[in-house]
FIKOLZA-1660 file (N, C-alpha, C; in steps of 0.1 Angstrom, whole numbers, plus 5000, padded with zeros to 4 digits):
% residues 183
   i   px   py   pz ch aa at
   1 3171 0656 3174  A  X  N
   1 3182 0656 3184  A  X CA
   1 3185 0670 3187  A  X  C
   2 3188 0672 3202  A  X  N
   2 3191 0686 3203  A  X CA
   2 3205 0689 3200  A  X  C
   3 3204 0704 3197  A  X  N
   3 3220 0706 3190  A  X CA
   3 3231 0703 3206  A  X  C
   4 3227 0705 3218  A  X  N
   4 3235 0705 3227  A  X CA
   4 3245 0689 3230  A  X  C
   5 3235 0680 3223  A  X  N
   5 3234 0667 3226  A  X CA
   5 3245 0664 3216  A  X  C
   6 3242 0669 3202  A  X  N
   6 3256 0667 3191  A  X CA
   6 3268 0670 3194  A  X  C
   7 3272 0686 3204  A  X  N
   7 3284 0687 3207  A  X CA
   7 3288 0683 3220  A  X  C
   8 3280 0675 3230  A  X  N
   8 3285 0665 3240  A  X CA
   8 3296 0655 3232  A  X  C
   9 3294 0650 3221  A  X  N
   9 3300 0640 3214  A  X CA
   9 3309 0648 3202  A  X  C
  10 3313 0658 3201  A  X  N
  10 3317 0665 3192  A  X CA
  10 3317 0662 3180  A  X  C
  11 3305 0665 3176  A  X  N
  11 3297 0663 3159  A  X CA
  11 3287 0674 3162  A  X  C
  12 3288 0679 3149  A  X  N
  12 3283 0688 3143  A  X CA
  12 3272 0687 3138  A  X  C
  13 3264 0696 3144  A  X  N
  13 3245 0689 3141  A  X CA
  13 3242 0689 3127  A  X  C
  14 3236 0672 3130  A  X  N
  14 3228 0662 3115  A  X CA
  14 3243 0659 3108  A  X  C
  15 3254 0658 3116  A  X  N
  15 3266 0652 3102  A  X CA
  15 3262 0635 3102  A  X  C
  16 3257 0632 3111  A  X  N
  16 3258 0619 3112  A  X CA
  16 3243 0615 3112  A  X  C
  17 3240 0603 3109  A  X  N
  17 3221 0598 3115  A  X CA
  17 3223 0596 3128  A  X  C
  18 3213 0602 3143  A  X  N
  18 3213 0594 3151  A  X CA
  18 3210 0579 3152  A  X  C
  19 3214 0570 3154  A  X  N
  19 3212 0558 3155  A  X CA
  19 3219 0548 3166  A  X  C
  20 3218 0543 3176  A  X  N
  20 3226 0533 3184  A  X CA
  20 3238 0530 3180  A  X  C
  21 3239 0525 3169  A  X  N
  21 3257 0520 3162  A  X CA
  21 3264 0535 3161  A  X  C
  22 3255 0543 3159  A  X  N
  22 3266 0560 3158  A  X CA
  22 3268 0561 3171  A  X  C
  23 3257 0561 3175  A  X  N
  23 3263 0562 3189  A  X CA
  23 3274 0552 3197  A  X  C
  24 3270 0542 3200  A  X  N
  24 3280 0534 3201  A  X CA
  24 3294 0534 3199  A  X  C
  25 3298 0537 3185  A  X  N
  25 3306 0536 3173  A  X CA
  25 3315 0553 3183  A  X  C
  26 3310 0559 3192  A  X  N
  26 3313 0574 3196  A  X CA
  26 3320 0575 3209  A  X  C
  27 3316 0560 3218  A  X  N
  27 3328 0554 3226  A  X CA
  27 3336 0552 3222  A  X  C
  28 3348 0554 3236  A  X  N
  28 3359 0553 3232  A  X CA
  28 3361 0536 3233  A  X  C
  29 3370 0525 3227  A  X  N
  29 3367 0512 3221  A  X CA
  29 3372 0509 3236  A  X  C
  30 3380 0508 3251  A  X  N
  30 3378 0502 3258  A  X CA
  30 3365 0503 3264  A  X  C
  31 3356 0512 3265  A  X  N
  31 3342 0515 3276  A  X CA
  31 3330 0510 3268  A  X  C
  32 3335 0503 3257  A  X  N
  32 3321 0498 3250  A  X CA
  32 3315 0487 3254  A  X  C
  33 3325 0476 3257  A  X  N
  33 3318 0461 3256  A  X CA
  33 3311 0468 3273  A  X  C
  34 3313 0471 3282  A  X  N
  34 3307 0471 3296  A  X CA
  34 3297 0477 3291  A  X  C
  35 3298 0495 3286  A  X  N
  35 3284 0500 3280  A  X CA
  35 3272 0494 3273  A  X  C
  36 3281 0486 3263  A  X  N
  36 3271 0477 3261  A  X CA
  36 3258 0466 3271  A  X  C
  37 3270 0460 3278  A  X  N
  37 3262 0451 3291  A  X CA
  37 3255 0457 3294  A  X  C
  38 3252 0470 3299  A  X  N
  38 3246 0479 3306  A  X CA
  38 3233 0484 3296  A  X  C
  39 3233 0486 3282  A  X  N
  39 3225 0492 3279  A  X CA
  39 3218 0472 3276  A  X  C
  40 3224 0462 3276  A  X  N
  40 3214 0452 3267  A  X CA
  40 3210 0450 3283  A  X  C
  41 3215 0452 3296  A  X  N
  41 3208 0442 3309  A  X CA
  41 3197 0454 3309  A  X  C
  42 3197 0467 3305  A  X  N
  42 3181 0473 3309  A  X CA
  42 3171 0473 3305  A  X  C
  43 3178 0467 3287  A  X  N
  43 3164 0462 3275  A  X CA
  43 3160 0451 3278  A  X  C
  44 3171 0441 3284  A  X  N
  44 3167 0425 3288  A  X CA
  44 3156 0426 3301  A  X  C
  45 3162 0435 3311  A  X  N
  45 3151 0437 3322  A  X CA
  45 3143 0447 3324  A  X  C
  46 3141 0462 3315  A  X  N
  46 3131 0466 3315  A  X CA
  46 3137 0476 3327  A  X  C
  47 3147 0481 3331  A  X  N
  47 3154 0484 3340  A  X CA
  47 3158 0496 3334  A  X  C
  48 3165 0504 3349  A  X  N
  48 3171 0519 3344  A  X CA
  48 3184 0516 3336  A  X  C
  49 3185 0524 3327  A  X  N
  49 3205 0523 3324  A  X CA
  49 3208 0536 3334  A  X  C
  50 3217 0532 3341  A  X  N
  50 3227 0542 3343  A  X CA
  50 3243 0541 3342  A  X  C
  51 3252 0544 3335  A  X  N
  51 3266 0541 3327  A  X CA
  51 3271 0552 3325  A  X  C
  52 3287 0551 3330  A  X  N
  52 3293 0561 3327  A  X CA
  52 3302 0554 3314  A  X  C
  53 3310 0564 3305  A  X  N
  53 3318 0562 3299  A  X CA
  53 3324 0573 3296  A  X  C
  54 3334 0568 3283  A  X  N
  54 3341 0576 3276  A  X CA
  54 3337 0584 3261  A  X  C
  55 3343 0593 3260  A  X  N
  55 3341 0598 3240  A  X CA
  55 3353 0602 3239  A  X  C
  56 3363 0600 3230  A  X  N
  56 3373 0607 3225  A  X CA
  56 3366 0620 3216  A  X  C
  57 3376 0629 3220  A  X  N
  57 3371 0642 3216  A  X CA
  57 3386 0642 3202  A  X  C
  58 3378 0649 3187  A  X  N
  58 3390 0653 3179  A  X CA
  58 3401 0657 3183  A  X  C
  59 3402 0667 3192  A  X  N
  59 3422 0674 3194  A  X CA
  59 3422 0661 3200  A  X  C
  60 3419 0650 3208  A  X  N
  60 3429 0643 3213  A  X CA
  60 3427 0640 3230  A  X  C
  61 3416 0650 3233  A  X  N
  61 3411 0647 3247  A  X CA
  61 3404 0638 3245  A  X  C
  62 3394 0638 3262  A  X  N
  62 3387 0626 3266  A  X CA
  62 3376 0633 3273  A  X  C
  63 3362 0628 3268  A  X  N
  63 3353 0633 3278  A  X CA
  63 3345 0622 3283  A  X  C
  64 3342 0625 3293  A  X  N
  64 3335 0617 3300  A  X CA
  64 3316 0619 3301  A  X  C
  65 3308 0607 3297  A  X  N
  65 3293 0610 3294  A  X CA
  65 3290 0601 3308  A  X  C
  66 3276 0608 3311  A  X  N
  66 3268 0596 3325  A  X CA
  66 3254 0595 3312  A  X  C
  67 3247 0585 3306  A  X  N
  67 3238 0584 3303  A  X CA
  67 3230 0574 3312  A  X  C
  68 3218 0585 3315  A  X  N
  68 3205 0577 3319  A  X CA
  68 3194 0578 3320  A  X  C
  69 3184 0564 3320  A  X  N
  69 3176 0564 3309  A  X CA
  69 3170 0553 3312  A  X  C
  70 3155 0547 3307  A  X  N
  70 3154 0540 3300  A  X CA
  70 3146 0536 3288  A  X  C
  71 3143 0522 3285  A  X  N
  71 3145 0515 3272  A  X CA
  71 3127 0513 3265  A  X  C
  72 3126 0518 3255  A  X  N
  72 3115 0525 3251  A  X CA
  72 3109 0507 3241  A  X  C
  73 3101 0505 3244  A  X  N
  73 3094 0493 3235  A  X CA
  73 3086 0491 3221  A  X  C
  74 3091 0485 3211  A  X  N
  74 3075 0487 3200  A  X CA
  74 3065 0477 3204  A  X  C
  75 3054 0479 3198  A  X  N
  75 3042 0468 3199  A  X CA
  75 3048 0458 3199  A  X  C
  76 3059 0452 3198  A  X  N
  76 3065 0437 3200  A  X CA
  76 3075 0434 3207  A  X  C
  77 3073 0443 3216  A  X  N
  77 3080 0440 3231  A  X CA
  77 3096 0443 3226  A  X  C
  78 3099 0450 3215  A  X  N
  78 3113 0447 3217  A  X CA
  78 3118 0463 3217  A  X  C
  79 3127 0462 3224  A  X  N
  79 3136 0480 3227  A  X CA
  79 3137 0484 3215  A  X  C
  80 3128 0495 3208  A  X  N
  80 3139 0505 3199  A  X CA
  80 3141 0519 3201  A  X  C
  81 3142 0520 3214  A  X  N
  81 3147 0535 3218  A  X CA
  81 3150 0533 3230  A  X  C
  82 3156 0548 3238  A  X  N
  82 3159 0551 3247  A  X CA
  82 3154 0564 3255  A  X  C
  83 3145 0564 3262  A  X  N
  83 3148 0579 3267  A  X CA
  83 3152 0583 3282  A  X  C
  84 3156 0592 3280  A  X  N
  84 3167 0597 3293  A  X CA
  84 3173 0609 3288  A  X  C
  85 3184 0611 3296  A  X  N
  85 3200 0622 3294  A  X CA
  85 3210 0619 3294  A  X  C
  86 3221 0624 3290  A  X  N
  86 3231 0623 3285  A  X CA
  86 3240 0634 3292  A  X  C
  87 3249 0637 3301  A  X  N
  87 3255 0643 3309  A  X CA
  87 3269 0644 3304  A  X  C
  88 3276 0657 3301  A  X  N
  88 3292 0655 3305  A  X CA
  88 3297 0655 3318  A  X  C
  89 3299 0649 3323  A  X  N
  89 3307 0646 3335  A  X CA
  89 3321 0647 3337  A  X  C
  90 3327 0654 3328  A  X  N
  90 3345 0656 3329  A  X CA
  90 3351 0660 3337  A  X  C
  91 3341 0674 3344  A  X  N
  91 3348 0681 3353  A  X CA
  91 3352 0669 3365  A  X  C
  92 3336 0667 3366  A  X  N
  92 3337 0656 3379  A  X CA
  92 3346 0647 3383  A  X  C
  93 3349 0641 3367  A  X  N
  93 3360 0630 3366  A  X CA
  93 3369 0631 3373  A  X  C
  94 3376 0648 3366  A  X  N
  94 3388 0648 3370  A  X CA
  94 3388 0652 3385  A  X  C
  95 3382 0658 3392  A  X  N
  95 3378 0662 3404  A  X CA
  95 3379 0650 3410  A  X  C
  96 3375 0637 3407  A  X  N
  96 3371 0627 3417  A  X CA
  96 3389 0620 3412  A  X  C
  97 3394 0623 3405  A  X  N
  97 3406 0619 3399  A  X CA
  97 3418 0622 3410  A  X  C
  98 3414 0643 3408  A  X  N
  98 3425 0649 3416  A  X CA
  98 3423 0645 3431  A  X  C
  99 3413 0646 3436  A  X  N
  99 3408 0638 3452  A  X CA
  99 3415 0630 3453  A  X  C
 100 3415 0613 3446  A  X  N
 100 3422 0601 3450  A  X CA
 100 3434 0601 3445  A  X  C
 101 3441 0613 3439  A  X  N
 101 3455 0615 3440  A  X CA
 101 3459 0617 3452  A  X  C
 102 3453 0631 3456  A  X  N
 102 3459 0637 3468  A  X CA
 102 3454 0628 3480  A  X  C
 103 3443 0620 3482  A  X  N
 103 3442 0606 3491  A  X CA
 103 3458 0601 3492  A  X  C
 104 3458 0598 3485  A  X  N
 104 3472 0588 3479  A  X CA
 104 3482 0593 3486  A  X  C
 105 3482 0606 3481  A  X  N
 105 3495 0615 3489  A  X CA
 105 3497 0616 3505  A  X  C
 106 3484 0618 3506  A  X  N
 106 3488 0617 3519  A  X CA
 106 3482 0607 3525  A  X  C
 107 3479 0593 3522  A  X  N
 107 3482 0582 3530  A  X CA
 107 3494 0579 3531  A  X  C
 108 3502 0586 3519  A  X  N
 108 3519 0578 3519  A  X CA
 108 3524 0588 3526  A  X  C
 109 3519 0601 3531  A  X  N
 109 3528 0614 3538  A  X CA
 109 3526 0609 3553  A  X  C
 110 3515 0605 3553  A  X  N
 110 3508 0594 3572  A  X CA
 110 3519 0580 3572  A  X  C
 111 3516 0575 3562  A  X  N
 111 3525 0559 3564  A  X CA
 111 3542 0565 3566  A  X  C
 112 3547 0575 3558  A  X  N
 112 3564 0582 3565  A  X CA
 112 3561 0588 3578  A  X  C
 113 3552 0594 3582  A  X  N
 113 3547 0597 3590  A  X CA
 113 3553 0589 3608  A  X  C
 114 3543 0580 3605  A  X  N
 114 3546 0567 3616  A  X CA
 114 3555 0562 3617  A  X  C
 115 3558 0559 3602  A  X  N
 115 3573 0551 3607  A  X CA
 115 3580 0562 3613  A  X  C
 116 3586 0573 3608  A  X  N
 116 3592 0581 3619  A  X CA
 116 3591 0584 3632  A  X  C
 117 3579 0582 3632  A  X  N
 117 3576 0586 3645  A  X CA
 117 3576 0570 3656  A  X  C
 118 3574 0557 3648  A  X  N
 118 3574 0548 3657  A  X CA
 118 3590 0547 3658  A  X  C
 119 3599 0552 3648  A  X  N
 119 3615 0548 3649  A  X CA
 119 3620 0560 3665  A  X  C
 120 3617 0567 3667  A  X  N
 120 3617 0576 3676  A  X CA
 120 3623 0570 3690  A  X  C
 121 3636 0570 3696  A  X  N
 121 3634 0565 3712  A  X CA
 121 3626 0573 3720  A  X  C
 122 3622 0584 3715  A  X  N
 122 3619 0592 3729  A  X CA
 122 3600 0589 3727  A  X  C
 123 3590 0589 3741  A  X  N
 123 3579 0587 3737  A  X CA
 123 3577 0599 3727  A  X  C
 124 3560 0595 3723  A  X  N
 124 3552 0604 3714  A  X CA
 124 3541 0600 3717  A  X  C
 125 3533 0614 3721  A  X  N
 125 3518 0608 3718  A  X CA
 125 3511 0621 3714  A  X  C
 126 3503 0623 3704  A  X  N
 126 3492 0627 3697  A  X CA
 126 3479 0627 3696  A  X  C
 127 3470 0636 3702  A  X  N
 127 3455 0632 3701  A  X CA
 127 3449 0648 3699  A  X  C
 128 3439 0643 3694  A  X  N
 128 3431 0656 3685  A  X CA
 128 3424 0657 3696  A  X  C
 129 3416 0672 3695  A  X  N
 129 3412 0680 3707  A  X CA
 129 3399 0672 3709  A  X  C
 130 3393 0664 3701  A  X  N
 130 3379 0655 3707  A  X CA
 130 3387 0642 3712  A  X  C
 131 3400 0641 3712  A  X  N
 131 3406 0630 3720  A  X CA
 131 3397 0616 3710  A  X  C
 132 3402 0617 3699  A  X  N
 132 3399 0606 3687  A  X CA
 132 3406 0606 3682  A  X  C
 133 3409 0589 3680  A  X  N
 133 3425 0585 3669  A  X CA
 133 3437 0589 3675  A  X  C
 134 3442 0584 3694  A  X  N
 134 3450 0590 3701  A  X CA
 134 3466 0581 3691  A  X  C
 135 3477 0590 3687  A  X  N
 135 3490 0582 3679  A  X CA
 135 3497 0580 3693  A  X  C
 136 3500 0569 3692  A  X  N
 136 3515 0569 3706  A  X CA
 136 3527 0561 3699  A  X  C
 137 3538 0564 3699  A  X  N
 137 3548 0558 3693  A  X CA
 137 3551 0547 3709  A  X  C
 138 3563 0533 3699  A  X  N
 138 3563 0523 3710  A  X CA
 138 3571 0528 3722  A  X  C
 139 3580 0540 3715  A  X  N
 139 3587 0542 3733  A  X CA
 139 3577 0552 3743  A  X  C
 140 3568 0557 3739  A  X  N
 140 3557 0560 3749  A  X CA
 140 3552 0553 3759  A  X  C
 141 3547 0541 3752  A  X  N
 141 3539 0530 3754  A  X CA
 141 3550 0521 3768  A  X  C
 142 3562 0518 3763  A  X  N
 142 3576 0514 3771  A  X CA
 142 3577 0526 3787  A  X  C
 143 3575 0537 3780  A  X  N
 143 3578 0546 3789  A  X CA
 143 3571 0545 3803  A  X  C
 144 3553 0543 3800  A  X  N
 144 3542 0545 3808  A  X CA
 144 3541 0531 3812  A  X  C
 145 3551 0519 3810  A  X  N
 145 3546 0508 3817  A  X CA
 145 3538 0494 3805  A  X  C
 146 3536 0505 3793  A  X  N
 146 3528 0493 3787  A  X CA
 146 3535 0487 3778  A  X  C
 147 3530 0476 3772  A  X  N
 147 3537 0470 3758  A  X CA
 147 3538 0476 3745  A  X  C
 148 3548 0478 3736  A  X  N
 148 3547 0491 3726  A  X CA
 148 3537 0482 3717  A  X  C
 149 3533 0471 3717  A  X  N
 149 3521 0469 3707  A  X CA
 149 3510 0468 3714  A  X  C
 150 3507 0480 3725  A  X  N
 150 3493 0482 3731  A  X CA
 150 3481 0480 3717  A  X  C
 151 3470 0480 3723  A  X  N
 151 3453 0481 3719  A  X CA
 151 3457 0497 3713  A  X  C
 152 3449 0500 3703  A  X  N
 152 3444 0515 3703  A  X CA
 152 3433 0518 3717  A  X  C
 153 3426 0509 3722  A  X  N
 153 3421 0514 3732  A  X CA
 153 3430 0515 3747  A  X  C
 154 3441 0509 3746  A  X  N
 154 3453 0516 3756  A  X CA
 154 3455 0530 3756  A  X  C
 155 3457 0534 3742  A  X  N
 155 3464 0549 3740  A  X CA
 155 3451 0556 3742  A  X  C
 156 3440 0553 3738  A  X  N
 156 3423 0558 3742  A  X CA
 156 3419 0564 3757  A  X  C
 157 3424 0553 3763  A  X  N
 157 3424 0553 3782  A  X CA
 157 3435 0560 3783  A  X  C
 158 3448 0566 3780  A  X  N
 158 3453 0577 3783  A  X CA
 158 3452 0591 3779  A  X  C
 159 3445 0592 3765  A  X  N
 159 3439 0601 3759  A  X CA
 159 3429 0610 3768  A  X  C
 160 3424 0600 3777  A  X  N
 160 3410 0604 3782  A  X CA
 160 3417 0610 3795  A  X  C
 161 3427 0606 3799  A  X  N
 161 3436 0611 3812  A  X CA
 161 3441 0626 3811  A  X  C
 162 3444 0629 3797  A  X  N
 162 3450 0649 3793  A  X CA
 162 3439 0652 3790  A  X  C
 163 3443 0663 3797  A  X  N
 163 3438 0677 3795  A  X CA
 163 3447 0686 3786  A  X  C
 164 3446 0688 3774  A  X  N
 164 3459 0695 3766  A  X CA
 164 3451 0710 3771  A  X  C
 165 3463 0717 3770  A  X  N
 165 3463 0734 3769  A  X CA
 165 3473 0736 3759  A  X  C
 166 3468 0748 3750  A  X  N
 166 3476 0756 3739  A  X CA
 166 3485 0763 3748  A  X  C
 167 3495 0758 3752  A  X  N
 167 3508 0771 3756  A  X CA
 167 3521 0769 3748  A  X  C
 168 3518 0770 3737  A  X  N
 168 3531 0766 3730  A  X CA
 168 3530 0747 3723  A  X  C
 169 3519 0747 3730  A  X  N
 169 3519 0726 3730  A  X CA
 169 3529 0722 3734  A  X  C
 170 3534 0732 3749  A  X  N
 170 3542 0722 3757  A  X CA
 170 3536 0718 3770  A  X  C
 171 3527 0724 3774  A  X  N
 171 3522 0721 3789  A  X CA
 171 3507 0712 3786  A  X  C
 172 3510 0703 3797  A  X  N
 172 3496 0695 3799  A  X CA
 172 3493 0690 3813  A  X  C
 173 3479 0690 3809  A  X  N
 173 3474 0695 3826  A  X CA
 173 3466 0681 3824  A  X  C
 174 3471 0673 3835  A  X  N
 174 3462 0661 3839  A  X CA
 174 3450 0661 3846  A  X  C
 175 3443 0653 3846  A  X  N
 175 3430 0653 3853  A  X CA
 175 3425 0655 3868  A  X  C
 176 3438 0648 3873  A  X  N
 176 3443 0650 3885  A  X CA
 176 3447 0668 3888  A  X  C
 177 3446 0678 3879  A  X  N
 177 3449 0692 3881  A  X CA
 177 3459 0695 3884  A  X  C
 178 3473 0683 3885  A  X  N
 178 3487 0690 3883  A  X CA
 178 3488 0690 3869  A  X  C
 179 3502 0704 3865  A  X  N
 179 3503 0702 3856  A  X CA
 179 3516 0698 3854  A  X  C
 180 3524 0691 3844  A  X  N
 180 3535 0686 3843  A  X CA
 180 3541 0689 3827  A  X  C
 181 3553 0690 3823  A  X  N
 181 3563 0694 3808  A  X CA
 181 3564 0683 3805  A  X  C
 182 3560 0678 3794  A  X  N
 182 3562 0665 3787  A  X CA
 182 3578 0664 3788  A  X  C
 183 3579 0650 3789  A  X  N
 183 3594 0646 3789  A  X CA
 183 3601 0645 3775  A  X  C
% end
């Protein structure tokens, strides 16, 4: 076994015999029974493993392994090995961790968002410079004649009507080539 592969799992090269149950036994006890499914459906089908899990590390952390691989046969057709790799993946974890935090954050910073902005009497409308995903609050919608629970493709067909110019993001120039100060 290579010495790099011992301190993935934090053991100290040859303290232990390699063997499946050490290994095993080196998950953390919720990621086992699925690791398991995963390592007996590739020996049962002759299939890739690929499985992420856990190892508790001594101080008290957690690292995260991707093993894959697969499942090596004796003359009697039955698995007794594995070959593949064995990856730490921690950084990633937490990377994909901190990502669907800050997701989080700001779907809930969008959802205060709207509501403020639908509580608003005065209209509102919002569109990005490729005029995709135009926001109109309902007193916009009231304002120009329509029903405040228009289509997104209502607010779309007026999107397509501005012409925005950077002068402060107060002036907008219609299609028509007047230009008029949002109300």
């Amino acid at each position: 076994m290579v010495h790099e592969i011992w301190s993935l799992f934090g053991l100290e090269p040859h303290s232990v015999e390699p063997s499946y149950e050490n290994w095993f036994l080196s998950i953390q006890s919720d990621d086992r029974d699925m690791t398991k499914r995963s390592v007996e459906t590739a020996a049962g089908k002759a299939t890739e493993i690929n499985v992420e899990y856990r190892v508790p590390e001594a101080g008290g952390g957690i690292r995260w392994m991707m093993v894959r691989g697969r499942p090596l046969y004796d003359s009697g057709g039955q698995p007794n090995s594995y070959t593949g790799i064995v990856m730490d993946i921690t950084e990633r974890k937490r990377a994909e961790q901190e990502l669907f935090a800050a997701k989080e954050l700001a779907e809930k910073a969008l959802t205060q968002l709207r509501a403020t902005i639908d509580s608003m009497t005065e209209g509102m409308f919002v569109v990005t410079p490729d005029r995709k995903r135009p926001l109109a609050n309902p007193a916009y919608f009231r304002i120009y004649g329509f029903e405040p629970d228009s289509s997104p493709e209502v607010a779309e067909k007026i999107a397509s009507l501005l012409e925005c110019h950077d002068l402060n993001g107060r002036l907008i120039r219609w299609r028509s080539g007047r230009y008029r100060w949002p109300c």
